[in-house]
Backbone as CSV, one residue per row, in Angstrom:
resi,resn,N_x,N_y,N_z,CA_x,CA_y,CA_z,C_x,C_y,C_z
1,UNK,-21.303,-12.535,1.593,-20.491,-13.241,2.565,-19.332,-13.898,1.842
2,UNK,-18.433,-13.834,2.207,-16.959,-14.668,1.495,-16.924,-15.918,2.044
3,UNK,-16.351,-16.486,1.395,-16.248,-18.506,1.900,-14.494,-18.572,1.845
4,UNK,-14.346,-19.361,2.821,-12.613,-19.574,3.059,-11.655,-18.713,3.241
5,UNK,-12.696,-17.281,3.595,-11.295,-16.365,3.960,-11.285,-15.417,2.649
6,UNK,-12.213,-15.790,1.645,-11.996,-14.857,0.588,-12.569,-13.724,0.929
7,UNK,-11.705,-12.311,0.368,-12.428,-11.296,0.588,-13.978,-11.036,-0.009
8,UNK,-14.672,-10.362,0.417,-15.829,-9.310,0.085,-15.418,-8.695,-1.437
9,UNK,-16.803,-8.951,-1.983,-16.674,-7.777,-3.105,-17.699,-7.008,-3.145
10,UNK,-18.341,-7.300,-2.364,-19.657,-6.540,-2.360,-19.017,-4.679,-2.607
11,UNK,-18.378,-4.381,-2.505,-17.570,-2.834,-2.919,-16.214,-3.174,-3.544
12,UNK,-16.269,-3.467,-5.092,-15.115,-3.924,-5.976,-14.114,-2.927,-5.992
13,UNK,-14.535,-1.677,-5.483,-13.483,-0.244,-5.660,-13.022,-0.397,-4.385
14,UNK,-13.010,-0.812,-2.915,-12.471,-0.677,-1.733,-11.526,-1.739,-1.614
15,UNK,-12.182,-2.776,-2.337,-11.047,-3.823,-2.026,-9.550,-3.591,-3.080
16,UNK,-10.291,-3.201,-4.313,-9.294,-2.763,-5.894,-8.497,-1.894,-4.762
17,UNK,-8.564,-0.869,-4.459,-7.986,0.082,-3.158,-7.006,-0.428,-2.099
18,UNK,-7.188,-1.290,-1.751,-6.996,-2.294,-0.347,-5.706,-3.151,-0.959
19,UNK,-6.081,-3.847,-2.117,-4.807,-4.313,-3.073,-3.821,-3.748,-3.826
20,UNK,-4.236,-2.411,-3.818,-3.559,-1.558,-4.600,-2.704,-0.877,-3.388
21,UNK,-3.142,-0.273,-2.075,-2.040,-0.197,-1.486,-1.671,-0.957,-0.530
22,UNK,-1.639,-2.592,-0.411,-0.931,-3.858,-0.147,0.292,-3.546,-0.864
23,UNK,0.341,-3.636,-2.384,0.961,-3.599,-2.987,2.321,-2.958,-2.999
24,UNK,1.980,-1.669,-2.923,2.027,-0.379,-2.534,3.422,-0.472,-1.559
25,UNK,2.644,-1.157,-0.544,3.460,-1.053,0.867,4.733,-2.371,0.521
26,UNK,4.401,-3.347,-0.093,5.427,-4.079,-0.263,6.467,-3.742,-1.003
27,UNK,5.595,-2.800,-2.364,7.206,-2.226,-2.815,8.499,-1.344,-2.269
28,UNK,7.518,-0.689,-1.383,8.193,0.127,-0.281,9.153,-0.544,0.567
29,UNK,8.567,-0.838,1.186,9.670,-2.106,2.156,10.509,-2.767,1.714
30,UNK,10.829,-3.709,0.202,11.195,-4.678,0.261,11.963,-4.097,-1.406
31,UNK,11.721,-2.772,-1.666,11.675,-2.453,-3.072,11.389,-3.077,-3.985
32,UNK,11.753,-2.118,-5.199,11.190,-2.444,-6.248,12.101,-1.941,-7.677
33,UNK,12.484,-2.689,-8.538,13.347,-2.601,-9.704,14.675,-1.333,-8.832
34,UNK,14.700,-0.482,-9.762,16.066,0.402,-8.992,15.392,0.924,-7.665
35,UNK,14.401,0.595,-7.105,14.042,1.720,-5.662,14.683,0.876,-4.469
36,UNK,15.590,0.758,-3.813,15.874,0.217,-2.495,14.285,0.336,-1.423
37,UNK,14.773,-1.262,-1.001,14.352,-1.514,0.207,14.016,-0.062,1.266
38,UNK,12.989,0.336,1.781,12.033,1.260,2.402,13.189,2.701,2.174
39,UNK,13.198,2.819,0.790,13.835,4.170,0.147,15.251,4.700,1.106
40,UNK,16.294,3.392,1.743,17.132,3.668,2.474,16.760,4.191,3.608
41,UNK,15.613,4.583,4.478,15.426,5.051,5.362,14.823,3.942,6.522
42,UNK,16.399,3.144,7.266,16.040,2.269,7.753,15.046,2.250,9.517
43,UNK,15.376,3.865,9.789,14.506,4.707,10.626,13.419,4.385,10.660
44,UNK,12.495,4.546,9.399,11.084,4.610,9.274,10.263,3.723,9.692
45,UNK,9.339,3.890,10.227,8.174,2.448,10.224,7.359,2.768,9.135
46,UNK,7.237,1.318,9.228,5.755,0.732,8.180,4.611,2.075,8.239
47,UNK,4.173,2.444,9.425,3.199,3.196,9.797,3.564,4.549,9.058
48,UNK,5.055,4.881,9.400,5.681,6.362,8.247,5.479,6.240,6.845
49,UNK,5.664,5.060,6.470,5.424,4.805,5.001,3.694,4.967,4.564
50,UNK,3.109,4.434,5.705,2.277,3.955,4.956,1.033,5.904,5.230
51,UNK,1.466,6.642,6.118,0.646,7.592,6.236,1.383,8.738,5.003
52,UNK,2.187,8.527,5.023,2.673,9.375,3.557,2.297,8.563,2.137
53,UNK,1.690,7.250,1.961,1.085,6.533,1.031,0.143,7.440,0.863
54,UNK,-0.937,7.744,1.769,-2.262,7.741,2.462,-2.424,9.151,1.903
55,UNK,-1.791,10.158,2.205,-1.251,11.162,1.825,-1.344,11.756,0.623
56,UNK,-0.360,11.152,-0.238,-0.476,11.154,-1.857,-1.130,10.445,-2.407
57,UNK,-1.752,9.559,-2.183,-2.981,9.375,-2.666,-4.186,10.058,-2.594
58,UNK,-4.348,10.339,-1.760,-5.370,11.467,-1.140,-5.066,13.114,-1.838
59,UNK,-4.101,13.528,-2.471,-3.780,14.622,-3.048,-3.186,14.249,-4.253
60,UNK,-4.126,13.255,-5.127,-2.836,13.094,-6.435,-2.982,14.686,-6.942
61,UNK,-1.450,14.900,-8.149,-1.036,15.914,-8.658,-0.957,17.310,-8.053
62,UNK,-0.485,16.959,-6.953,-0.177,17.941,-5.946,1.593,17.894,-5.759
């Protein structure tokens, strides 16, 4: 059980996962060193970004 809102660790790899593409999604949006803000594509939603995240992760070295 978590106290104050802290997450669960009872599965240290889902949450490691969960933070990793938080992360993920903020660099996207808001960029990151030379990458513009949601890769210039002011079109896109969050949801476009984030199922092409979902995506390549799911097929690394593809």
């Amino acid at each position: 059980m978590a106290l104050l809102g802290a997450q669960a660790t009872q599965d240290p790899e889902a949450l490691y996962n969960r933070v990793c593409m938080a992360k993920l999604m903020q660099h996207v949006t808001q960029g990151f060193k030379a990458m513009p803000p949601r890769g210039l594509c002011m079109d896109c939603s969050t949801e476009d970004y984030q199922a092409i995240n979902e995506l390549m992760v799911s097929k690394p070295g593809r």
